[in-house]
C-alpha positions in Angstrom: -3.0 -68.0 -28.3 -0.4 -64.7 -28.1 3.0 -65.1 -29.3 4.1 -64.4 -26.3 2.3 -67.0 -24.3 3.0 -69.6 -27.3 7.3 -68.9 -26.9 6.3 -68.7 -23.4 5.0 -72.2 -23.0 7.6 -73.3 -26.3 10.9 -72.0 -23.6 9.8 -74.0 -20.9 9.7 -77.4 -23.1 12.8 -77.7 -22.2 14.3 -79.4 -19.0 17.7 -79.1 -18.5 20.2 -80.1 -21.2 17.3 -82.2 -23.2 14.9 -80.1 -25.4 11.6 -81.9 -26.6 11.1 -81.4 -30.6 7.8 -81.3 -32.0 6.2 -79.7 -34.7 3.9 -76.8 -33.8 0.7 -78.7 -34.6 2.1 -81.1 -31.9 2.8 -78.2 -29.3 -0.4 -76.3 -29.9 -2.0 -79.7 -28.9 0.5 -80.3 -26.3 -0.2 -76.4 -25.0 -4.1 -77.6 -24.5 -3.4 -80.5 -22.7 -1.8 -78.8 -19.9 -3.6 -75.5 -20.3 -6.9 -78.0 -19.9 -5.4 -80.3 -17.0 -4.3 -77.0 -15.3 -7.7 -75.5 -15.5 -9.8 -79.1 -14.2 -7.5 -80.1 -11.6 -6.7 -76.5 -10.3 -3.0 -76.4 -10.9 -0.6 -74.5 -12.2 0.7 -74.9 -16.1 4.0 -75.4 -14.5 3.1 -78.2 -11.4 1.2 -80.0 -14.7 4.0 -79.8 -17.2 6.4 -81.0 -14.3 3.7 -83.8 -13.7 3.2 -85.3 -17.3 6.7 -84.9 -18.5 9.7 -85.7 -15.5 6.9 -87.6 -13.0 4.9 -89.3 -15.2 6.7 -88.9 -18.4 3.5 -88.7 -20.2 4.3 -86.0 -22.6 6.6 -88.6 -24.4 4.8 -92.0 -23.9 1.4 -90.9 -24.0 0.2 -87.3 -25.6 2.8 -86.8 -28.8 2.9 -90.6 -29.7 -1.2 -90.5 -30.0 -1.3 -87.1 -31.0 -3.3 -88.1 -34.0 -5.8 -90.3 -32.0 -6.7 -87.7 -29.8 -6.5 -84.6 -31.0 -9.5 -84.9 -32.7 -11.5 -85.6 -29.6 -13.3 -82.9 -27.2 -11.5 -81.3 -24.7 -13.6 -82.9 -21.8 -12.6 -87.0 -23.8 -9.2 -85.4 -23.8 -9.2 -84.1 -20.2 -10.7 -87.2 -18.5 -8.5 -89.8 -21.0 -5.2 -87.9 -19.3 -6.5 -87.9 -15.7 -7.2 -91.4 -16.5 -3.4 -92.3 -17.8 -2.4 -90.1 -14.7 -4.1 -92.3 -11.8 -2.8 -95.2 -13.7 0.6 -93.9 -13.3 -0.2 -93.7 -9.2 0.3 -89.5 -10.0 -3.4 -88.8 -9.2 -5.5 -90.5 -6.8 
């Protein structure tokens, strides 16, 4: 990943006056799950970030608090496990 695409994705963490703090194992991971959910569900980074963290608030129930369960899975467990927790949440169908 470039720097400028890591400070990239690190500036837009933060939404409005709250900023999410993680370490940067737990954003690279973060980063791949919505660079991976982008890619399978033909989104943007953005429309998925917006969907995991102020729809579905995800980001903070879901991907950092089982950040050590998952991220030692494959991308396609990881991918599928999140559009999972997604239709759950009534965000995909």
């Amino acid at each position: 990943m470039t720097n400028q695409k890591y400070e990239e994705m690190l500036n837009n963490l933060v939404t409005g006056d709250e900023v999410i703090f993680m370490d940067e194992k737990t954003l690279e991971f973060t980063i791949f799950c919505i660079e991976s959910l982008a890619e399978r569900l033909k989104m943007s980074s953005k429309e998925i970030y917006k969907l995991i963290n102020s729809d579905t608030d995800i980001l903070n129930s879901y991907i950092i608090p089982c950040y050590e369960a998952l991220h030692s899975q494959s991308k396609n467990y990881i991918v599928e496990d999140l559009i999972e927790v997604l239709k759950e949440r009534g965000a995909l169908k």
